[in-house]
N, C-alpha and C positions, 0 to 999 in steps of 0.2 A: 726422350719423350717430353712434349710439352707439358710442366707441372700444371698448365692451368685446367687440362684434360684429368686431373684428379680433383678438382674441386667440383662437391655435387652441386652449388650454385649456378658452376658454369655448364654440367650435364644439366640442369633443369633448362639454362638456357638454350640449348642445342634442342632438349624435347620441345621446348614451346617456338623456333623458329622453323620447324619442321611444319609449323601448319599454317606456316603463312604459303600466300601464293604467290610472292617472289621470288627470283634465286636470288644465289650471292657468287661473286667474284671470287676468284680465289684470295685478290690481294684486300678486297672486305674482309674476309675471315683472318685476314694475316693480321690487318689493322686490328680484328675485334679482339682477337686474343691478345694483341700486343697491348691495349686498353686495359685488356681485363688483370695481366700482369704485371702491371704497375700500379692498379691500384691496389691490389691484393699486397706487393713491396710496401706502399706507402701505409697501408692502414695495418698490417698485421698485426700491430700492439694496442689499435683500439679494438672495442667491444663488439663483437660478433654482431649481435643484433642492428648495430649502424651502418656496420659494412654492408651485409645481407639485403637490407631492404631498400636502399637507391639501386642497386644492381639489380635487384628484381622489377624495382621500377621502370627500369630499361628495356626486359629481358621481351618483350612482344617486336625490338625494333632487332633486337641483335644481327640476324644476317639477311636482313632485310637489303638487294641490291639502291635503293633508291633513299634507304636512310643510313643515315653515318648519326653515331652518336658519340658526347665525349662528359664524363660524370667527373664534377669540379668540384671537389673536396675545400668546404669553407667553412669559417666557423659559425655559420651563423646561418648556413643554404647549400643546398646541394643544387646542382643545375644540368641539364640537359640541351644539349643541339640538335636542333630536328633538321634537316634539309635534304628534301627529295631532289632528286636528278630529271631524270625522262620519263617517270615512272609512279605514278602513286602508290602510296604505302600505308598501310596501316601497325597501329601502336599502341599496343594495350597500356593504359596506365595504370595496369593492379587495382587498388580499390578505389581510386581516384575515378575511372572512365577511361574513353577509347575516342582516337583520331585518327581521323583519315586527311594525307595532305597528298596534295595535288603536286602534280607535275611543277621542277621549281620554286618549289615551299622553301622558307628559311625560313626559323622560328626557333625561341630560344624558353625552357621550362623547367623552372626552379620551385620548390619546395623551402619555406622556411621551417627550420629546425624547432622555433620556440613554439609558435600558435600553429603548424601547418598548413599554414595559408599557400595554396598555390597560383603561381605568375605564368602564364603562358604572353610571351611577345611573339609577334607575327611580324617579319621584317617586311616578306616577301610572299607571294602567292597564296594557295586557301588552304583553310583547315574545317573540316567537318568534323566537328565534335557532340560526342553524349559526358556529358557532365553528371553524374551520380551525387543526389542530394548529396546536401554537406551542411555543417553548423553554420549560421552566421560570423561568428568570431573566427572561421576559420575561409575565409572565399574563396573563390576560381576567380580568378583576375585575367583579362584578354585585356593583354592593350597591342595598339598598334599606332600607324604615325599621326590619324586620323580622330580615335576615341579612344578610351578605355569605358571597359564592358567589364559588371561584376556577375557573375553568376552565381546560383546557388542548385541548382539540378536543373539544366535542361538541354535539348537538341540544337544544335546552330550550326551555321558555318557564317566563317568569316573569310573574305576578299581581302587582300593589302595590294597595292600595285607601285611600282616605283616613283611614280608622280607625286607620292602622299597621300593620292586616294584610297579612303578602304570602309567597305560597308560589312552590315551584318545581317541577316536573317534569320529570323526563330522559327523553328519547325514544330516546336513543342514547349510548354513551358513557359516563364519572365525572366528577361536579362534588362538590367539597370544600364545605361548607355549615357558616358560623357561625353558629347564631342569636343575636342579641341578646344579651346575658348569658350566652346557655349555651357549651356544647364543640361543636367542631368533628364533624361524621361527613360519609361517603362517600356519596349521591347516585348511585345506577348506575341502568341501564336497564331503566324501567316505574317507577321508585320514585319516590317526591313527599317532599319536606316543607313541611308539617306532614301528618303518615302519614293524617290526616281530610279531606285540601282532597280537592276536587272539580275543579278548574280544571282545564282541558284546551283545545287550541288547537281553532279552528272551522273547518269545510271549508273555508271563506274564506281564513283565513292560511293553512294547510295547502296550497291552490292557488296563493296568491300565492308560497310559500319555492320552490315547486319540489321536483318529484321529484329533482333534481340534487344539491342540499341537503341534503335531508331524508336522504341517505345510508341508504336501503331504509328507514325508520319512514314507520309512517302510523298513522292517528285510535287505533287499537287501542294502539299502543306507548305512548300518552299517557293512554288510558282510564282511570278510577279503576276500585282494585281491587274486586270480586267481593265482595258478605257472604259473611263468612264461614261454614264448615259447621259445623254442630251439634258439640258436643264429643262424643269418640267413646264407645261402652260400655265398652272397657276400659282401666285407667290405661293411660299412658304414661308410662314411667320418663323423668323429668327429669332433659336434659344439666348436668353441668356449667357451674353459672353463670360468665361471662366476667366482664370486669373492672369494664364498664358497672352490675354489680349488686351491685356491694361497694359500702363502706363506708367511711370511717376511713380507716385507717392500712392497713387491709388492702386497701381497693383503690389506694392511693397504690403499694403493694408490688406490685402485682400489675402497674399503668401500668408500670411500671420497668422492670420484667424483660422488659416487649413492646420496652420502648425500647430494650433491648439485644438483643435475641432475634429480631425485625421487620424485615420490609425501610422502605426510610429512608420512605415518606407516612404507615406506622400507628407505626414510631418516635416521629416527630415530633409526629402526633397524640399517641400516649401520653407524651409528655412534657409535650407543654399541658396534657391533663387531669390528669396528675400537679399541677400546680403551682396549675391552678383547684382543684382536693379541698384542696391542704393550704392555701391562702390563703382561701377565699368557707365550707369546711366545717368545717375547724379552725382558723380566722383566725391562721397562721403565714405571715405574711407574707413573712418572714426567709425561711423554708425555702423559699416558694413563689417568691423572689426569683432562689433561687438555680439552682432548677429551670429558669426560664424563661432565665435566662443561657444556662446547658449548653443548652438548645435551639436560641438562636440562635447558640451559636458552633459548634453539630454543625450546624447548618444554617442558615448564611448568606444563603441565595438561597430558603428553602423555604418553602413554599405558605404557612404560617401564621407567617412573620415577621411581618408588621403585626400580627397579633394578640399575637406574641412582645413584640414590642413598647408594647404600648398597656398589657399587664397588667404589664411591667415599670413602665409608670410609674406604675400603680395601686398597685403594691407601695413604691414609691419614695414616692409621697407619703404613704401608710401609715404607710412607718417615717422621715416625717418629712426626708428627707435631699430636701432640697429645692433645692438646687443642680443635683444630678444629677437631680433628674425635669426643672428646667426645659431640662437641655441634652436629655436626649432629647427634650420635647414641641416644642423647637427643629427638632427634627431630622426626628420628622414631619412637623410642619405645614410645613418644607420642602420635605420629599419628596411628601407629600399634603393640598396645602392647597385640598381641596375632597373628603376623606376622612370616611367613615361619623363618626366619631368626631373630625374637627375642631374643628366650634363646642364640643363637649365639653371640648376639651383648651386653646382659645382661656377657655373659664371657667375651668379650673383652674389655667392660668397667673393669669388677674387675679387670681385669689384668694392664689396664691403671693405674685405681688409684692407686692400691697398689705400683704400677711401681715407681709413679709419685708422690703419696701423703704420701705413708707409709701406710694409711688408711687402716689398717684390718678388723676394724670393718665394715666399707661402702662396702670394697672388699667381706669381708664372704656375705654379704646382697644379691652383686649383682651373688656371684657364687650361692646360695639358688635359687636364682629366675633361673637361668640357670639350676640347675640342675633338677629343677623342673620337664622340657622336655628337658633329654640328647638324643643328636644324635652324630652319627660317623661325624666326626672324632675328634671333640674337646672334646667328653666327657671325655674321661679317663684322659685327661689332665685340664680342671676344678677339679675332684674328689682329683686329685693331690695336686692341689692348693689349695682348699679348705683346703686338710690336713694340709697343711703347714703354715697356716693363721691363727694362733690360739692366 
């Protein structure tokens, strides 16, 4: 008899895949159990309590036919593979919240062990998520190829699609939203980005999250907006432009004065965008350096550190001072070594070293680990350097 049918962890997970409304395969169940048997070998001599609760963090997908999952014992994370087949599936994540992903999903969800910060990646297709308040020091992070999106309790689903497109819309709630290159904005209830997507959850997943979840939104909270009406006959006197429609130096002054003026998430915000205007529009790196400091040392723990951070080392390798970008890219890719912007910064280390130390051997290492997950626009210039490192 299979040992792992005596463990009550894995009867707990037999009671709770019993209420999903997928089946399973025979050779899913062969796989689950084979999972669950090895990591029960691997961990037996650690502490019950750490084993127990990523296994139960799973325990909503276990024989679910359209999700496969695989729990990656790290020192520092535990992680999760979500990928639906033909079929949507839903997946409880214990005290964390519930998703639902669409036909096609690949998406990858890991838990840090220190602060409990949760990462959900979306590689591929959508995920209808309820997110269950949370502390700030501890976030829901969605990133995809497109943006990262911080949440802290609300309803959404996110779109990813193989091109590198991928949007979001809020049913309920605020999600912080970076796109790619650009600044951070605020995401609230009925709003999408990009302000043009169409994406909306299907009565499908909308049946499977539960009215429990969905915390009072339905199909309409998620519906793309309304064309718009005809411009009217008579002017309308124009508000006061915000800071968003400046310029220069004049909206770097204007960022400022919200950063001090503001309660602490559009402070914050206005100090990122203070420091993107004078580094990407008036290439002062210097000043935009120094901007993004005073950010993270006004806010330590806040939504847009990791971004605080990543433009600091943009700035750092800018002006050259290459010791200190290598201890910060250190420092992420410790903190997030499976982060939007890691194979990114695994490139810009090989290119420091090799820059700086001669090191080809350390440099090939770090362009392997970068090429591992190439994206535009650095790859083709890694493959290069790679070549050339021999």
């Amino acid at each position: 008899m299979n040992r792992a049918w005596e463990d009550p962890n894995a009867q707990e997970l037999v009671r709770r895949a019993a209420r999903l409304r997928v089946g399973a395969s025979a050779s899913a169940r062969a796989r689950v159990w084979s999972a669950i048997e090895e990591r029960r070998t691997l961990e037996r001599d650690r502490p019950a309590r750490r084993r127990i609760g990523w296994l139960m963090f799973g325990a909503g997908a276990a024989f679910a036919a359209a999700i496969a999952f695989a729990l990656v014992p790290r020192s520092r994370a535990s992680e999760m593979t979500i990928s639906a087949s033909a079929e949507a599936a839903t997946l409880d994540l214990a005290g964390e919240g519930r998703v639902v992903a669409g036909p096609g999903t690949l998406a990858r969800l890991s838990r840090d062990e220190r602060d409990h910060a949760v990462r959900l990646t979306v590689e591929k297709g959508t995920l209808l998520a309820h997110v269950k308040p949370r502390p700030k020091s501890a976030p829901f992070v969605i990133e995809t190829p497109a943006f990262t999106a911080r949440v802290v309790g609300t309803v959404l689903r996110i779109a990813a699609y193989a091109d590198g497109r991928a949007s979001i819309v809020v049913g309920h709630g605020a999600v912080l939203v970076t796109p790619r290159g650009g600044s951070p904005r605020v995401v609230r209830d009925g709003e999408r980005w990009p302000a043009d997507s169409t994406d909306a959850p299907s009565k499908d997943e909308l049946s499977r999250m539960g009215a429990a979840d969905l915390e009072g939104t339905d199909a309409a909270a998620f519906a793309p907006p309304a064309p718009s009406l005809p411009s009217p006959t008579r002017p309308i006197a124009p508000e006061k432009p915000g800071c968003a429609a400046l310029h220069g130096e004049e909206a770097i002054t204007c960022w400022l004065r919200v950063a001090d003026e503001a309660d602490p998430l559009r402070a914050e915000t206005a100090l990122y965008q203070a420091g993107w205007i004078r580094m990407h529009e008036l290439g002062d790196a210097a000043f935009a350096l120094g901007i993004w400091e005073r950010q993270r040392s006004r806010f330590p723990q806040g939504l847009l550190r990791d971004e605080a951070q990543t433009s600091i080392i943009d700035a750092l390798v800018q002006l050259h001072r290459t010791r200190a970008a290598e201890t910060e890219i250190a420092d992420y890719l410790r903190t997030h070594p499976h982060g939007l912007r890691s194979s990114e910064l695994h490139f810009v280390r090989a290119t420091l070293v090799r820059a700086n130390d001669g090191d080809c051997r350390r440099a090939r290492h770090e362009f392997d680990l970068a090429l591992a997950h190439p994206a535009a626009p650095w790859a083709s210039r890694a493959r290069a350097a790679r070549a050339t490192c021999q």
